[in-house]
C-alpha positions in Angstrom: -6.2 7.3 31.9 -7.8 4.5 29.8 -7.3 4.1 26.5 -9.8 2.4 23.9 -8.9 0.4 21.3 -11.0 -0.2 18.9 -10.7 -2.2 15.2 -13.6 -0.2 12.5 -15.2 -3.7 10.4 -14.0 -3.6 6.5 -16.8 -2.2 4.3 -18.5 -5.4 2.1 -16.9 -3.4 -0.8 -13.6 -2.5 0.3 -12.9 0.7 -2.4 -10.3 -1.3 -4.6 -10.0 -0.8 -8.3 -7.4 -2.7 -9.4 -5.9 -1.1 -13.2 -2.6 -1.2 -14.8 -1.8 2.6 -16.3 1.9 2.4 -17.6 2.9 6.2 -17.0 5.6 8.2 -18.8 8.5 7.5 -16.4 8.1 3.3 -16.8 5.8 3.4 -13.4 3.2 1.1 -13.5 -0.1 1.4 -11.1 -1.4 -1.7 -10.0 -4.1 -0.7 -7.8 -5.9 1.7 -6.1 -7.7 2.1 -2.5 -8.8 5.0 -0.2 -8.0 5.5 3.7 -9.5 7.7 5.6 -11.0 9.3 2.4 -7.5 10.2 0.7 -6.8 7.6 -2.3 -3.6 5.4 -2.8 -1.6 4.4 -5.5 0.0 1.4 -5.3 2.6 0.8 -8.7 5.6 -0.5 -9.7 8.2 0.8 -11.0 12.1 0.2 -12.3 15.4 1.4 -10.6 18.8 0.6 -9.8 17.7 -2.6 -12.2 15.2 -3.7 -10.0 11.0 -3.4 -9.8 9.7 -1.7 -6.6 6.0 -2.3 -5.2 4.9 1.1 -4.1 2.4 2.6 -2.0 2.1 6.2 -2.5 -0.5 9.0 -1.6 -2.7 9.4 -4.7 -2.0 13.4 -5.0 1.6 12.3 -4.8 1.9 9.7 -7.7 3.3 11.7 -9.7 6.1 12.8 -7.9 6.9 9.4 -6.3 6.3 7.8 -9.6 9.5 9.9 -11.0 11.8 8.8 -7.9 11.6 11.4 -5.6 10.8 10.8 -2.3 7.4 12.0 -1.0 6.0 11.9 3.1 4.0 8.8 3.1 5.5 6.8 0.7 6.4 2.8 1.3 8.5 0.6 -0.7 6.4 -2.4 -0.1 8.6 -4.9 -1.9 12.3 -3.7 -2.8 13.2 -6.1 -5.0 10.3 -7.9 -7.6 11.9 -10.9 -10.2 11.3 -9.7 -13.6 8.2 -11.7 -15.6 6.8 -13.2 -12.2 3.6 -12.0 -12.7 1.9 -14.2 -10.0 3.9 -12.9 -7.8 3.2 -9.7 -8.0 -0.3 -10.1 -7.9 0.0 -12.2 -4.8 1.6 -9.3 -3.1 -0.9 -6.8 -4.0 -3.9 -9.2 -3.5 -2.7 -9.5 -0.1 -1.6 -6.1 0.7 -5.5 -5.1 -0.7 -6.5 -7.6 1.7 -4.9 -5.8 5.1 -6.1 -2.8 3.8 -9.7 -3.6 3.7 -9.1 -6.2 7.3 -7.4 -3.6 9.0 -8.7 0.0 7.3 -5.1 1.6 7.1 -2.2 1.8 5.3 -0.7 -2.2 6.0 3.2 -0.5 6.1 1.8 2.1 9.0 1.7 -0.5 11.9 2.6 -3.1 13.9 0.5 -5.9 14.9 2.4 -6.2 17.8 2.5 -2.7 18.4 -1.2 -3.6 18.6 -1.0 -6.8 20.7 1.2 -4.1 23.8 -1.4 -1.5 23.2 -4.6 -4.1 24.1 -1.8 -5.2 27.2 -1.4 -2.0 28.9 -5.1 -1.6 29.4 
């Protein structure tokens, strides 16, 4: 059986809106985007004494925001330096930019999981 692979083109527009919303709990969002029509948070936030980048499902924010763990949830940088602002927004400038190449969560695949896939056909 043949399988198709095929890659959808990112929209002009991808749907980013970058914000910074400091909630209750210290979390901070730094951007969101949708996939597959379901929104995504991505924020950091502190713990253990160090910041996370995180990539959550929007409806679960909330609750990943607070430290619990949630299905769908990525730490997409463990360990951020305190005050290095470029380099956070280097991160999510480029994480923003697979999304909107690649039209899926960046931390859900493998490009060469992609590369064995266009192989076997």
């Amino acid at each position: 059986m043949r399988t198709s692979i095929s890659r959808p083109t990112p929209p002009r527009h991808p749907p980013v809106r970058p914000r910074v919303r400091r909630s209750t709990n210290g979390a901070v969002k730094r951007a969101t985007y949708i996939v597959d029509s379901r929104p995504r948070v991505l924020f950091t936030m502190s713990a253990d004494g160090a910041s996370k980048l995180i990539d959550a499902p929007g409806e679960l924010y909330e609750t990943a925001a607070s430290g619990l763990a949630t299905p769908d949830t990525f730490i997409v940088e463990p360990q951020l330096h305190d005050g290095d602002q470029l380099e956070l927004e280097a991160i999510v400038t480029d994480y923003l930019e697979q999304v909107a190449r690649y039209s899926r969560v960046p931390m859900t695949f493998s490009r060469l999981g992609d590369f064995l896939e266009a192989l076997a056909e």
